[in-house]
ZALUM-781416 format. One record per residue (C-alpha): residue in three letters; x, y, z. Coordinates in Angstrom, 2 decimals. Layout:
REM ZALUM-781416
{aa->ALA | c1->X | c2->Y | c3->Z}
...
This chain:
REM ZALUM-781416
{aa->UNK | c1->201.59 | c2->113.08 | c3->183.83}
{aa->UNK | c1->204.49 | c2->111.88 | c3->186.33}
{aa->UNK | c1->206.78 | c2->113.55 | c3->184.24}
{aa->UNK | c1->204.40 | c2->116.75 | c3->184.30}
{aa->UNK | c1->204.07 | c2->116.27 | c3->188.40}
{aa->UNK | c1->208.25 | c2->116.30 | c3->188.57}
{aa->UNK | c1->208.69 | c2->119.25 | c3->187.11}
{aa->UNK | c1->206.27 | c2->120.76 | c3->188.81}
{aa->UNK | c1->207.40 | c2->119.79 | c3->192.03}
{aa->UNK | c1->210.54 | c2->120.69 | c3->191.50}
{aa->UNK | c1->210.52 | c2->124.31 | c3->192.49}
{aa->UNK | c1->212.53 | c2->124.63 | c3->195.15}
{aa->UNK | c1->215.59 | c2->127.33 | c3->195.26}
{aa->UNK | c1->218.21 | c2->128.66 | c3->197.51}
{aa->UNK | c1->218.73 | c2->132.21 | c3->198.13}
{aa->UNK | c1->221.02 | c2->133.88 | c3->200.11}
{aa->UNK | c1->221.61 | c2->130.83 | c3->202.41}
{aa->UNK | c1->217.49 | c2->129.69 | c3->202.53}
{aa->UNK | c1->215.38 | c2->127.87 | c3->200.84}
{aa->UNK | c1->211.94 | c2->128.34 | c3->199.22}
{aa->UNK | c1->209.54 | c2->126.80 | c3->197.79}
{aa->UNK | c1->206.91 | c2->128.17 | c3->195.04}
{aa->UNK | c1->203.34 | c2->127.27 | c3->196.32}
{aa->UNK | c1->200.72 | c2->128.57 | c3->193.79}
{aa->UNK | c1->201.36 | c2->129.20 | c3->189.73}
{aa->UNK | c1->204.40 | c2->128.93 | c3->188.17}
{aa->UNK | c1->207.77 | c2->131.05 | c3->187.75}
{aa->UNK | c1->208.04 | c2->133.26 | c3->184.59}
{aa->UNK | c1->210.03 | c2->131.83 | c3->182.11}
{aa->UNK | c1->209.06 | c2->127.89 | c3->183.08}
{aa->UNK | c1->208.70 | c2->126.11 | c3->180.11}
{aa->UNK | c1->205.70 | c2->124.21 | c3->180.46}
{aa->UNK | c1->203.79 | c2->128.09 | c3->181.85}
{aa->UNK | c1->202.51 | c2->128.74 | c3->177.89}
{aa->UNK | c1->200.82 | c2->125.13 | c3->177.80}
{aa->UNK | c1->199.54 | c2->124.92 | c3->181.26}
{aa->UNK | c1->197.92 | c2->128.44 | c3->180.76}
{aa->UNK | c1->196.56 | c2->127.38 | c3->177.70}
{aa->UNK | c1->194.75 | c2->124.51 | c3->179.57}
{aa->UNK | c1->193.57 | c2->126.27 | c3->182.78}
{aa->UNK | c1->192.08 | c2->129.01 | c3->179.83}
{aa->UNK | c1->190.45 | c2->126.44 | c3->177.69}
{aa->UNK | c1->188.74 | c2->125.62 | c3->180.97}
{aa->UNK | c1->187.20 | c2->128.83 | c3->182.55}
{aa->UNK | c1->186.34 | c2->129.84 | c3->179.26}
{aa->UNK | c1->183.81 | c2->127.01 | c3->178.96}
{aa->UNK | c1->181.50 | c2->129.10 | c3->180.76}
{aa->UNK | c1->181.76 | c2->131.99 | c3->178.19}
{aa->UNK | c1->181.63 | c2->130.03 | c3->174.83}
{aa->UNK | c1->178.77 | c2->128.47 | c3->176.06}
{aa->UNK | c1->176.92 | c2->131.87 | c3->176.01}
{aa->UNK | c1->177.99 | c2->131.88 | c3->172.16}
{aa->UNK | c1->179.72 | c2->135.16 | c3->171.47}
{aa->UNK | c1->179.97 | c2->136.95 | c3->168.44}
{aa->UNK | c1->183.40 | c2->136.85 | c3->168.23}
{aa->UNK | c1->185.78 | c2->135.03 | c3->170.87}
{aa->UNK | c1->189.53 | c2->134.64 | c3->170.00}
{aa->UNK | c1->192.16 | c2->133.86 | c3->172.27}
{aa->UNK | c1->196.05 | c2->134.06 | c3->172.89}
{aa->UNK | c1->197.78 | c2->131.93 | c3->175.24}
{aa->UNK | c1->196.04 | c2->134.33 | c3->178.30}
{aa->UNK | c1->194.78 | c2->137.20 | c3->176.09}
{aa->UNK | c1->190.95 | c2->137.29 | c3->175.15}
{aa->UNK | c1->189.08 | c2->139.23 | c3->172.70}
{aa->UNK | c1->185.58 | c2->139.23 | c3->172.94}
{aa->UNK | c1->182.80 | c2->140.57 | c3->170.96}
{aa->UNK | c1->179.61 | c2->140.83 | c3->172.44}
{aa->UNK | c1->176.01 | c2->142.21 | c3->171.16}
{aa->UNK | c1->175.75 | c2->144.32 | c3->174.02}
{aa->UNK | c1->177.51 | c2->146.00 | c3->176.75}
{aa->UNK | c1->175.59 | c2->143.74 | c3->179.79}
{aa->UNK | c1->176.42 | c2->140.65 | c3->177.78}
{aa->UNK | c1->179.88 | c2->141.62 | c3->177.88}
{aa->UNK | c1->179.53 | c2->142.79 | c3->181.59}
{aa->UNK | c1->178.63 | c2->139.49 | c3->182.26}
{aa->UNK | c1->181.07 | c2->137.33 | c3->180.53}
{aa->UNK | c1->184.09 | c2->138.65 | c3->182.33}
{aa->UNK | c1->181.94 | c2->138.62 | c3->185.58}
{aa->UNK | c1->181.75 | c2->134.64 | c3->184.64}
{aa->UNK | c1->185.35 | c2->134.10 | c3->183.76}
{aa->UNK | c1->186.62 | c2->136.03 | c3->187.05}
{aa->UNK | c1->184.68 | c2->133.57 | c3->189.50}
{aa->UNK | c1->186.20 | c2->130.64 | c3->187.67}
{aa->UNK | c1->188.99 | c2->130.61 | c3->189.73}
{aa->UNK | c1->189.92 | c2->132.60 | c3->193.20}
{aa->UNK | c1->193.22 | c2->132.44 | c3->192.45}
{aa->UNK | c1->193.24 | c2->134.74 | c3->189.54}
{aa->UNK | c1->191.49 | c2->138.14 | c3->188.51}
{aa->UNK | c1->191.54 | c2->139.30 | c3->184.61}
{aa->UNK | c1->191.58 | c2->142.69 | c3->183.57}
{aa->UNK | c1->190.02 | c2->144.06 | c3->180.33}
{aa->UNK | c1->190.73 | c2->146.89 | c3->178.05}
{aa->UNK | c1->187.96 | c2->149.52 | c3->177.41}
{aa->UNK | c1->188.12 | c2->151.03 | c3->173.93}
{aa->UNK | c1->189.51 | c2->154.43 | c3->173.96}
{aa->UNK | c1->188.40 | c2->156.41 | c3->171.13}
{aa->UNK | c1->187.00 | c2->153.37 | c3->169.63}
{aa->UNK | c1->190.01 | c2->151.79 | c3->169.22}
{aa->UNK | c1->190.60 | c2->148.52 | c3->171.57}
{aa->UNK | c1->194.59 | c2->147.30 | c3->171.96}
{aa->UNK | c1->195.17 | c2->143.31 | c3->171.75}
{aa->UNK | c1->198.36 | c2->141.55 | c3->172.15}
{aa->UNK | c1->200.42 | c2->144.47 | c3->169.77}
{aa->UNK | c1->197.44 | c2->145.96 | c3->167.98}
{aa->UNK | c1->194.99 | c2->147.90 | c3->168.35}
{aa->UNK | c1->191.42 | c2->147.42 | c3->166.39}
{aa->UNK | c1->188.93 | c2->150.12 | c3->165.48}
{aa->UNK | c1->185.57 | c2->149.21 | c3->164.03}
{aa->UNK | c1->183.80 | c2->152.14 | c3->161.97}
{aa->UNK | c1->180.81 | c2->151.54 | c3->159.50}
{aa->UNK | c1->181.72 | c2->147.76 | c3->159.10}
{aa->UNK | c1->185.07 | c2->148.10 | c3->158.18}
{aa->UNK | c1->187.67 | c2->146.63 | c3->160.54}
{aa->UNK | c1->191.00 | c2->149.16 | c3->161.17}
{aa->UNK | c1->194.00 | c2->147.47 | c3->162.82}
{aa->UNK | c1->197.48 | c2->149.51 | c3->163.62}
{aa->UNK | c1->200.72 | c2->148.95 | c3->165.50}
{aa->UNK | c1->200.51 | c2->149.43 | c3->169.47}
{aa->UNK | c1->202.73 | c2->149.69 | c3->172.90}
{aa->UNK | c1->201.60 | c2->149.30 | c3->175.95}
{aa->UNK | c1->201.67 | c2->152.41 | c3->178.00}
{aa->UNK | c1->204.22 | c2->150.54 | c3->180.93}
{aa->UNK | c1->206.65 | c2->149.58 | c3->177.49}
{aa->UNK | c1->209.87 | c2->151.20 | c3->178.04}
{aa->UNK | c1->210.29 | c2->150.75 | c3->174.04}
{aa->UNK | c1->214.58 | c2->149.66 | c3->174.93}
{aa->UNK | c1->216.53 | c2->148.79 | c3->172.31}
{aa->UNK | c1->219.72 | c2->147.65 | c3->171.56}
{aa->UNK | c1->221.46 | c2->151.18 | c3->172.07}
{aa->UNK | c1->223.23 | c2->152.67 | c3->168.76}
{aa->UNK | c1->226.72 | c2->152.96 | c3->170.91}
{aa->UNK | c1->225.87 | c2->149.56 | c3->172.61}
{aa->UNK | c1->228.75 | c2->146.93 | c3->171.70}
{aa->UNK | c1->226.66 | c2->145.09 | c3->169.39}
{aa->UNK | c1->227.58 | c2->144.17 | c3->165.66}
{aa->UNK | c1->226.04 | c2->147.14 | c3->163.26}
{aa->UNK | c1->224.13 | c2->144.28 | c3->161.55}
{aa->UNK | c1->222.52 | c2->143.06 | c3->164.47}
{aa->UNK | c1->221.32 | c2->146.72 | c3->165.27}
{aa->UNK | c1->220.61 | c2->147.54 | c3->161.81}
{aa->UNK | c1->218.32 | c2->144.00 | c3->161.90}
{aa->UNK | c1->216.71 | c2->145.34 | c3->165.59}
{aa->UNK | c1->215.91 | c2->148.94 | c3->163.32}
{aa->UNK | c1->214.83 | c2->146.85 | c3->160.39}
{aa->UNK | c1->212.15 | c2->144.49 | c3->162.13}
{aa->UNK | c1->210.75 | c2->146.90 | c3->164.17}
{aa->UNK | c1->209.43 | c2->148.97 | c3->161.28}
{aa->UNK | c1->208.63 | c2->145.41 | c3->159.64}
{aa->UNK | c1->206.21 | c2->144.67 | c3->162.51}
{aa->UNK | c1->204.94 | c2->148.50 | c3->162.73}
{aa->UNK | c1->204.17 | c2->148.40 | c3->159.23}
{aa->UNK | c1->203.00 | c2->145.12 | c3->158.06}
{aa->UNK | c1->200.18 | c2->144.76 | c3->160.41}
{aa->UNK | c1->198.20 | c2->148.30 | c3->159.32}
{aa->UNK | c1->194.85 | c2->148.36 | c3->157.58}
{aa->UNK | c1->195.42 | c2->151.56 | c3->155.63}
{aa->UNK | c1->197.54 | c2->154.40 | c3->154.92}
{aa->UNK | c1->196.78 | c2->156.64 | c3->157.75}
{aa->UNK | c1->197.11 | c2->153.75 | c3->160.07}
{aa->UNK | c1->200.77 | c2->153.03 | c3->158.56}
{aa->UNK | c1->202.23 | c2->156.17 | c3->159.00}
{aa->UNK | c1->201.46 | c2->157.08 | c3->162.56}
{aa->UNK | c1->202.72 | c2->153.49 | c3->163.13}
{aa->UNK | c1->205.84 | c2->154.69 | c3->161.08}
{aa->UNK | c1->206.54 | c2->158.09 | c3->163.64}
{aa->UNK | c1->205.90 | c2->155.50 | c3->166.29}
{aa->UNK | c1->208.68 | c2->153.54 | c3->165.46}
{aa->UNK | c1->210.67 | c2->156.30 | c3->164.27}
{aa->UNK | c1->210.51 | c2->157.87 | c3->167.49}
{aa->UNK | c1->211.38 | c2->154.63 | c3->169.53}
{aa->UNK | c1->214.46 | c2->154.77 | c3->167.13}
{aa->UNK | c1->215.88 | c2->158.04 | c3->167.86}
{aa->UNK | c1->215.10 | c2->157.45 | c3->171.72}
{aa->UNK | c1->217.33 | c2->154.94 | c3->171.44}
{aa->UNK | c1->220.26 | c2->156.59 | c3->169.52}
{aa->UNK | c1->219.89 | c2->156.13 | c3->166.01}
{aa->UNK | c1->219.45 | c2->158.55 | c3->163.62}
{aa->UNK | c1->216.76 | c2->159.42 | c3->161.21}
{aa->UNK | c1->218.52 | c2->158.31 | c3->158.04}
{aa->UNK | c1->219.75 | c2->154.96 | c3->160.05}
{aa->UNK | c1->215.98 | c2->154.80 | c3->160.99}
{aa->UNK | c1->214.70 | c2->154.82 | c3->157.52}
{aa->UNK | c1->217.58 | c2->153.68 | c3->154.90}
{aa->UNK | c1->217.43 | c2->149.95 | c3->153.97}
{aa->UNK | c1->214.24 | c2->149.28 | c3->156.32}
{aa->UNK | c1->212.95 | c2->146.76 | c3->153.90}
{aa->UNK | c1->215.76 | c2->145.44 | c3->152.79}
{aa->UNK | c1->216.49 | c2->141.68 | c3->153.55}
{aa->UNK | c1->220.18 | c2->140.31 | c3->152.36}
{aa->UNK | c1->219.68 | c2->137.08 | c3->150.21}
{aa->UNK | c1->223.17 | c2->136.12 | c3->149.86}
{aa->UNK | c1->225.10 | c2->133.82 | c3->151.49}
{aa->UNK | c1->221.94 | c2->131.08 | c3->152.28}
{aa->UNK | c1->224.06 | c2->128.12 | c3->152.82}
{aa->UNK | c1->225.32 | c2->129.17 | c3->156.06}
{aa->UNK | c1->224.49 | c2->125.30 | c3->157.50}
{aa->UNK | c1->226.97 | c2->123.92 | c3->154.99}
{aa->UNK | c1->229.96 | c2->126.19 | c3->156.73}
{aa->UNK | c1->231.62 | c2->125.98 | c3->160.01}
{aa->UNK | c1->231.17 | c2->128.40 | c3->162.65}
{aa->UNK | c1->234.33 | c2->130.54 | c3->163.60}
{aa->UNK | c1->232.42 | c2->131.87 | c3->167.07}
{aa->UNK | c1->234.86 | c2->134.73 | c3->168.67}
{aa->UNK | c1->233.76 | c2->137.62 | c3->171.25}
{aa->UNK | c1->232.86 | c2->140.86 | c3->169.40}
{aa->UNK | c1->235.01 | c2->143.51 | c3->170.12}
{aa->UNK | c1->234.51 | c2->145.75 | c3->167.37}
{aa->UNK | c1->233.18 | c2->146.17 | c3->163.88}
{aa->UNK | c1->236.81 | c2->146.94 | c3->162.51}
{aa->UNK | c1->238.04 | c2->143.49 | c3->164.46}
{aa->UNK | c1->235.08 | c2->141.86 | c3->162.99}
{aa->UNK | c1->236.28 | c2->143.30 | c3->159.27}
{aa->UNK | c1->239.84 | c2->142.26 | c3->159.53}
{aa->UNK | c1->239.06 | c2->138.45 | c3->161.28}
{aa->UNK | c1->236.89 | c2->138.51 | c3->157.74}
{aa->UNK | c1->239.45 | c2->139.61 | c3->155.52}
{aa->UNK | c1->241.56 | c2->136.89 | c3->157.09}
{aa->UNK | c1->239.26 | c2->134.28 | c3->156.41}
{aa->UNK | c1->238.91 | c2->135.47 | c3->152.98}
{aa->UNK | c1->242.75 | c2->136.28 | c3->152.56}
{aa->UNK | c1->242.95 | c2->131.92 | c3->153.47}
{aa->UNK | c1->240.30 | c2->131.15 | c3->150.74}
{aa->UNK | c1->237.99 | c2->129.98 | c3->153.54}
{aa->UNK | c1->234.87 | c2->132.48 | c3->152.95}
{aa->UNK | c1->233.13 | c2->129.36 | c3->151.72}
{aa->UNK | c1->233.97 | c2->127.22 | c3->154.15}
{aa->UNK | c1->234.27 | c2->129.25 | c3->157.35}
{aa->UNK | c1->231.57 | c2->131.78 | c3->158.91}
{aa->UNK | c1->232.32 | c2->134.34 | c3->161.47}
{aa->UNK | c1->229.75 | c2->134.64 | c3->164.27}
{aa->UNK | c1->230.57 | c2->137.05 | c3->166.83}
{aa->UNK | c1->229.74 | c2->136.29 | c3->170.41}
{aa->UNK | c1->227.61 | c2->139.04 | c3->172.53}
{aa->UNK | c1->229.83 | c2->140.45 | c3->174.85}
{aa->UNK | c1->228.99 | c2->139.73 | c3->178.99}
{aa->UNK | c1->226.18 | c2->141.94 | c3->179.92}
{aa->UNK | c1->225.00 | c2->143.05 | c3->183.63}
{aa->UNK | c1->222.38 | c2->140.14 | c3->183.45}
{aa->UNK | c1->224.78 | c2->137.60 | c3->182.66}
{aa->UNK | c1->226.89 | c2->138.85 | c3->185.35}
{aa->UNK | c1->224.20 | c2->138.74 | c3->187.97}
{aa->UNK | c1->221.74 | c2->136.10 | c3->187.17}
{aa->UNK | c1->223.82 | c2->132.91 | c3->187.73}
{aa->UNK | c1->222.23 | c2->129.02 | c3->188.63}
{aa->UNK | c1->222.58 | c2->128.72 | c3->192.57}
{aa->UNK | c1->225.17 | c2->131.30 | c3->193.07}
{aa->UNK | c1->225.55 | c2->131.17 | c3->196.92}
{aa->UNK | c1->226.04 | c2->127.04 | c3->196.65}
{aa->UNK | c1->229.50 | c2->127.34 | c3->195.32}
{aa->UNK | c1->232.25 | c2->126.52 | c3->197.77}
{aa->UNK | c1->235.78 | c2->125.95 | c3->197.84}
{aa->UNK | c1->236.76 | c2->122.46 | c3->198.73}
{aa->UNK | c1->240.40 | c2->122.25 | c3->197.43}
{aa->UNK | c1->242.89 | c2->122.08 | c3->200.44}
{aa->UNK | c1->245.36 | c2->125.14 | c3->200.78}
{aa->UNK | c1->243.17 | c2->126.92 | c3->197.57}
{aa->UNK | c1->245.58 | c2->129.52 | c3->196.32}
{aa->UNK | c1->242.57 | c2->130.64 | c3->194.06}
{aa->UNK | c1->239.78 | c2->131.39 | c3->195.54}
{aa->UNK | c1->241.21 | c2->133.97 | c3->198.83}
{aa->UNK | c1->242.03 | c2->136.11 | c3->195.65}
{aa->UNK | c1->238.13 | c2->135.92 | c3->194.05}
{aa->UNK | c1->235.31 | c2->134.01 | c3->195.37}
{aa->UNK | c1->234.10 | c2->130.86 | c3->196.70}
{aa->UNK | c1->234.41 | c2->128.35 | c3->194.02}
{aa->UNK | c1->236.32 | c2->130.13 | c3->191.85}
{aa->UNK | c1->238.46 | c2->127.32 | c3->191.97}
{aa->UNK | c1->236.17 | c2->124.76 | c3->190.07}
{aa->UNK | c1->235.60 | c2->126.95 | c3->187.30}
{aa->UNK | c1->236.20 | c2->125.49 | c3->183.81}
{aa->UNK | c1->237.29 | c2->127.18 | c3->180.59}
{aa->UNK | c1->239.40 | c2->130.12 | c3->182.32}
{aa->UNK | c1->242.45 | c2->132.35 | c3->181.07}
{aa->UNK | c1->244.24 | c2->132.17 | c3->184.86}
{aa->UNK | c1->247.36 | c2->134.51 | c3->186.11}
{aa->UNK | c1->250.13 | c2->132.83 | c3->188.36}
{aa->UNK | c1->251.88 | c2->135.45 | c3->190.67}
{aa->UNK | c1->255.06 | c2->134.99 | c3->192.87}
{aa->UNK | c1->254.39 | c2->136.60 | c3->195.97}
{aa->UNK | c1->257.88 | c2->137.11 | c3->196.53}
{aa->UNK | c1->259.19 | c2->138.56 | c3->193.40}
{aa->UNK | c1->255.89 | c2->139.70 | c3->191.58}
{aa->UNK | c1->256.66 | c2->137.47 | c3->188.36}
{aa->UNK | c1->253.60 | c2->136.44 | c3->186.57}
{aa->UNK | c1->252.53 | c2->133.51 | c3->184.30}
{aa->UNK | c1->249.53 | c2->133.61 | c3->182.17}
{aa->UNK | c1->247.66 | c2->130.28 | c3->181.01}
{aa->UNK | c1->244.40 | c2->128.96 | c3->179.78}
{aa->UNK | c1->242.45 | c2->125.41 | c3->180.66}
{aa->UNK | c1->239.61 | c2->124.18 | c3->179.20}
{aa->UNK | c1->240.02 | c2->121.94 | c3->182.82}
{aa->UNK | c1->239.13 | c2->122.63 | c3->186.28}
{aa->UNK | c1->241.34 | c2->125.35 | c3->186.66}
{aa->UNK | c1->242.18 | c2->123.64 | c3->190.52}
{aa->UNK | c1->243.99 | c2->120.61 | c3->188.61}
{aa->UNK | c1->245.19 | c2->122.86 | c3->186.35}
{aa->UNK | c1->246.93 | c2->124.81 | c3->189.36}
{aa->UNK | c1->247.75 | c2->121.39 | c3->191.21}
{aa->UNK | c1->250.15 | c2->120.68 | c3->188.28}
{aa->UNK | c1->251.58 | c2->123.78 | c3->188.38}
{aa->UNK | c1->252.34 | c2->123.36 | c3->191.81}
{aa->UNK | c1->253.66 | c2->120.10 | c3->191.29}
{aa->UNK | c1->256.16 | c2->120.98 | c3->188.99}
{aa->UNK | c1->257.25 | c2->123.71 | c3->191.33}
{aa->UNK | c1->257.69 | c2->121.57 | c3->193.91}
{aa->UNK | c1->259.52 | c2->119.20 | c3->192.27}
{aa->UNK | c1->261.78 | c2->122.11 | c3->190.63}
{aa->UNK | c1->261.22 | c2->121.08 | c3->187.32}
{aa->UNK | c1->262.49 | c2->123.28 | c3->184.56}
{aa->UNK | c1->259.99 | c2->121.70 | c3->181.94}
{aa->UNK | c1->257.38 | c2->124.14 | c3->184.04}
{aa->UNK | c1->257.37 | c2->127.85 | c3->184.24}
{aa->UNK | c1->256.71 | c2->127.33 | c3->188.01}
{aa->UNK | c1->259.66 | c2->124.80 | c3->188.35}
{aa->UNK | c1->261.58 | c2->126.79 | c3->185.89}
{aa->UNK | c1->261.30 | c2->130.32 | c3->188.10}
{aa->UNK | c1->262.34 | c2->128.58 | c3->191.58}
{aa->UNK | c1->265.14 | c2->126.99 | c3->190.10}
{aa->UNK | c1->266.62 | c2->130.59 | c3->188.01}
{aa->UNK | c1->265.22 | c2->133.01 | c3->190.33}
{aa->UNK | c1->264.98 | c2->131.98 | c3->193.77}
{aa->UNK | c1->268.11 | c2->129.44 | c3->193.67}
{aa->UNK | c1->265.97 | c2->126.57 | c3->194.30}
{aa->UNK | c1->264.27 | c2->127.99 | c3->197.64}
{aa->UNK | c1->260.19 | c2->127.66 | c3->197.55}
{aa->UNK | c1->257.69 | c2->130.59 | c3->197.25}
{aa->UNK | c1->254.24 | c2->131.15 | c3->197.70}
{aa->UNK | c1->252.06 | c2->131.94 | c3->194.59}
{aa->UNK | c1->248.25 | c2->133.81 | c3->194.39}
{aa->UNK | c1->246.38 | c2->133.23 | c3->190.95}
{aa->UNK | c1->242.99 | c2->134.80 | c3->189.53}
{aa->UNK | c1->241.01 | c2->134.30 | c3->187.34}
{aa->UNK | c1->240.74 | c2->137.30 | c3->183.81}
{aa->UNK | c1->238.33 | c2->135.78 | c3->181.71}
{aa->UNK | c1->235.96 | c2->132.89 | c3->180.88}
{aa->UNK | c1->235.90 | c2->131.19 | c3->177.39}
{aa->UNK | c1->234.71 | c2->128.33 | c3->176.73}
{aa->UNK | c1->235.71 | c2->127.77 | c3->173.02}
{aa->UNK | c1->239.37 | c2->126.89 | c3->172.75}
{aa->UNK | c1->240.34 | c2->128.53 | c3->170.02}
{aa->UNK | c1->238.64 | c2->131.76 | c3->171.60}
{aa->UNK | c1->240.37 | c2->131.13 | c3->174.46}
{aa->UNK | c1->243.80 | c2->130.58 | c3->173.62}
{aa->UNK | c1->243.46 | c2->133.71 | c3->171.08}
{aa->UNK | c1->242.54 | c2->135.72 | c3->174.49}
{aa->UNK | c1->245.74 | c2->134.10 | c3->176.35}
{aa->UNK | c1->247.80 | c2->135.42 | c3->173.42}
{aa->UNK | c1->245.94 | c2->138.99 | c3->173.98}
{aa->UNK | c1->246.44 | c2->139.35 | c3->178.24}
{aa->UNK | c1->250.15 | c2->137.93 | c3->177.70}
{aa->UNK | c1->250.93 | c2->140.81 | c3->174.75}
{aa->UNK | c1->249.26 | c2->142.68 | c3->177.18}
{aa->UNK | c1->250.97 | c2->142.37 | c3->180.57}
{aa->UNK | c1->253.92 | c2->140.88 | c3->179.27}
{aa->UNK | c1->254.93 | c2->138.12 | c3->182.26}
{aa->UNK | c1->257.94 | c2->137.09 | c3->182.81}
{aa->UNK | c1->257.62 | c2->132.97 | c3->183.40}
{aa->UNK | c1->255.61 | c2->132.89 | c3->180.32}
{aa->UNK | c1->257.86 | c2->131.19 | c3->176.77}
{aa->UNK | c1->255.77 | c2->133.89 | c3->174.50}
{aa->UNK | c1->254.96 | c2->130.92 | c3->172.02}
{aa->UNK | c1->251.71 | c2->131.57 | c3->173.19}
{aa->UNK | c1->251.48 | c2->134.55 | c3->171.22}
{aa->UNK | c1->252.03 | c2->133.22 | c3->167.83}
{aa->UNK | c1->248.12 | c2->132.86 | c3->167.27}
{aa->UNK | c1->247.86 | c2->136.53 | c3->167.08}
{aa->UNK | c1->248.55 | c2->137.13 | c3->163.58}
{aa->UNK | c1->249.66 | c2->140.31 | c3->162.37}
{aa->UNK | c1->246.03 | c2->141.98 | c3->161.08}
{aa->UNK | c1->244.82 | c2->141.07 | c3->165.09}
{aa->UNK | c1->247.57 | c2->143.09 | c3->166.54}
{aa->UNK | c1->246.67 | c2->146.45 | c3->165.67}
{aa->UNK | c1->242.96 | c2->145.91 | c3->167.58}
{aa->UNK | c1->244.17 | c2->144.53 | c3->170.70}
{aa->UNK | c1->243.69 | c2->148.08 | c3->172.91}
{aa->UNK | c1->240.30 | c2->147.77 | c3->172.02}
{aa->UNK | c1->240.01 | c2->144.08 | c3->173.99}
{aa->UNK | c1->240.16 | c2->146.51 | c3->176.91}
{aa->UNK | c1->242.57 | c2->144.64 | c3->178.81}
{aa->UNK | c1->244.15 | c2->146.13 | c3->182.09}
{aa->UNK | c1->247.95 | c2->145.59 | c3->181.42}
């Protein structure tokens, strides 16, 4: 129960520069909401099962009750709402006879129950688009389950085929096409089922063809038993906007040549591909650090500073700028946090913008079957 009381307690964010505190209920999402509703339910339902129902069946928060008469089940949800005055529970009214629960809906005619697939009216019914940058296996999967679920929990014949143009026509809203809708729906690939035996080769998906030739690679190696590729969902507009106490970040490294060029606490950021520029010639060095990229940049300013050829830093003050000092900007181009990832996208934004302080032994781990994809990485040379 302490533990229970801590977590609870601890609800208090900062937004935008103030703090808040959550009063009443609990955020959506918390982990412990599904078990505490299930206990504050098991409670004001007391009340109800006492009354001895013909039917009472519940979900998390989601009741279905069956009741002899209409007043009897007037009364029930007239008991349940007083419970509590902090909540008020709605009910569905059968339309047509047929009642929706959870993803269902349940029609009872001559004694015979009649279940088929349903969405809520406020369901948007979004998918994973058919041009969104998602593997086609994923999508195809999305496609496959949906008609799964639309299918496997009808009663009859009638009920599974409207549930069928349901689905089909959630399909084609989102982009796919009639024969993508329907070819292979039940289809579930067997092969391959000791994927825990093999290590994971996790890279950013780019593209189904760059997905192809990392595979033919691994094949080409006489890895495909030892290796799996698993491609890494590209960053999406929620990842992008819903980050843990984004306004706490701050800068606290002295003369930051990082963050003036990005944002406060850009500087602490680990796992980064970084670009060096000399402000007074424009030259450029790209590098990754699976560091804090602000020691990473302390050592490159070290070295220039002590005009040491052994760094590109060092190296460019000594050949270009006769030994004089310079000042230098860098930013930040992308965040990965696997290192072989990472130093694969180095190789990319160095083929791609071609500095001049940079060796180009960084490129070596682009092989030759990568090259040919690297204008789809979309990077801005």
């Amino acid at each position: 129960m302490t533990l229970i009381k801590e977590c609870l307690g601890c609800n208090i964010f900062k937004w935008s520069g103030s703090y808040y505190s959550q009063i009443r209920g609990l955020a959506m999402g918390q982990r412990l909401a599904p078990v505490l509703a299930i206990c504050f339910m098991s409670r004001i339902e007391e009340p109800v099962l006492a009354r001895l129902p013909l039917m009472y069946c519940r979900y998390i928060d989601d009741c279905c009750i069956v009741t002899s008469t209409q007043s009897e089940m007037d009364e029930c949800f007239r008991i349940m709402n007083k419970q509590s005055p902090y909540i008020r529970l709605t009910r569905e009214i059968p339309q047509d006879g047929w009642i929706p629960y959870l993803n269902t809906q349940i029609k009872v005619s001559s004694g015979v129950v009649h279940a088929k697939w349903y969405r809520k009216r406020s369901s948007k019914n979004i998918l994973i688009h058919a041009t969104s940058a998602h593997p086609s296996a994923v999508k195809r999967a999305v496609v496959r389950n949906m008609y799964r679920t639309a299918t496997c929990m009808c009663s009859g014949m009638s009920e599974r085929e409207e549930s069928r143009r349901l689905a089909s026509n959630i399909a084609q809203s989102n982009g796919y096409t009639v024969p993508q809708c329907n070819t292979g729906r039940y289809h579930v690939d067997r092969k391959n089922t000791s994927r825990k035996n093999k290590l994971s080769l996790c890279l950013p998906f780019i593209s189904d063809k760059v997905s192809a030739a990392i595979q033919r690679c691994i094949v080409r190696a006489q890895l495909s038993d030892d290796v799996i590729l698993v491609s890494i969902p590209p960053n999406n507009i929620k990842r992008r906007l819903v980050r843990n106490r984004l306004y706490d970040k701050q800068c606290l490294t002295e003369g930051c040549v990082t963050c003036p060029n990005g944002k406060d606490g850009d500087c602490a950021s680990i796992g980064v591909i970084y670009q060096i520029q000399c402000e007074a010639c424009n030259s450029s060095y790209i590098g990754e650090t699976g560091r804090v990229l602000s020691v990473r940049i302390k050592e490159h300013l070290a070295g220039k500073r002590r005009s040491n050829v052994l760094t590109p830093l060092g190296k460019h003050r000594v050949e270009q700028h006769d030994g004089n000092d310079f000042n230098i900007r860098c930013t930040m181009l992308a965040h990965e946090t696997e290192i072989l990832s990472r130093k694969a996208l180095e190789a990319f934004w160095i083929s791609a913008r071609n500095p001049d302080m940079n060796s180009r032994n960084e490129c070596v781990t682009i092989t030759n079957d990568l090259l040919p994809f690297m204008q789809h990485c979309e990077l801005v040379p």
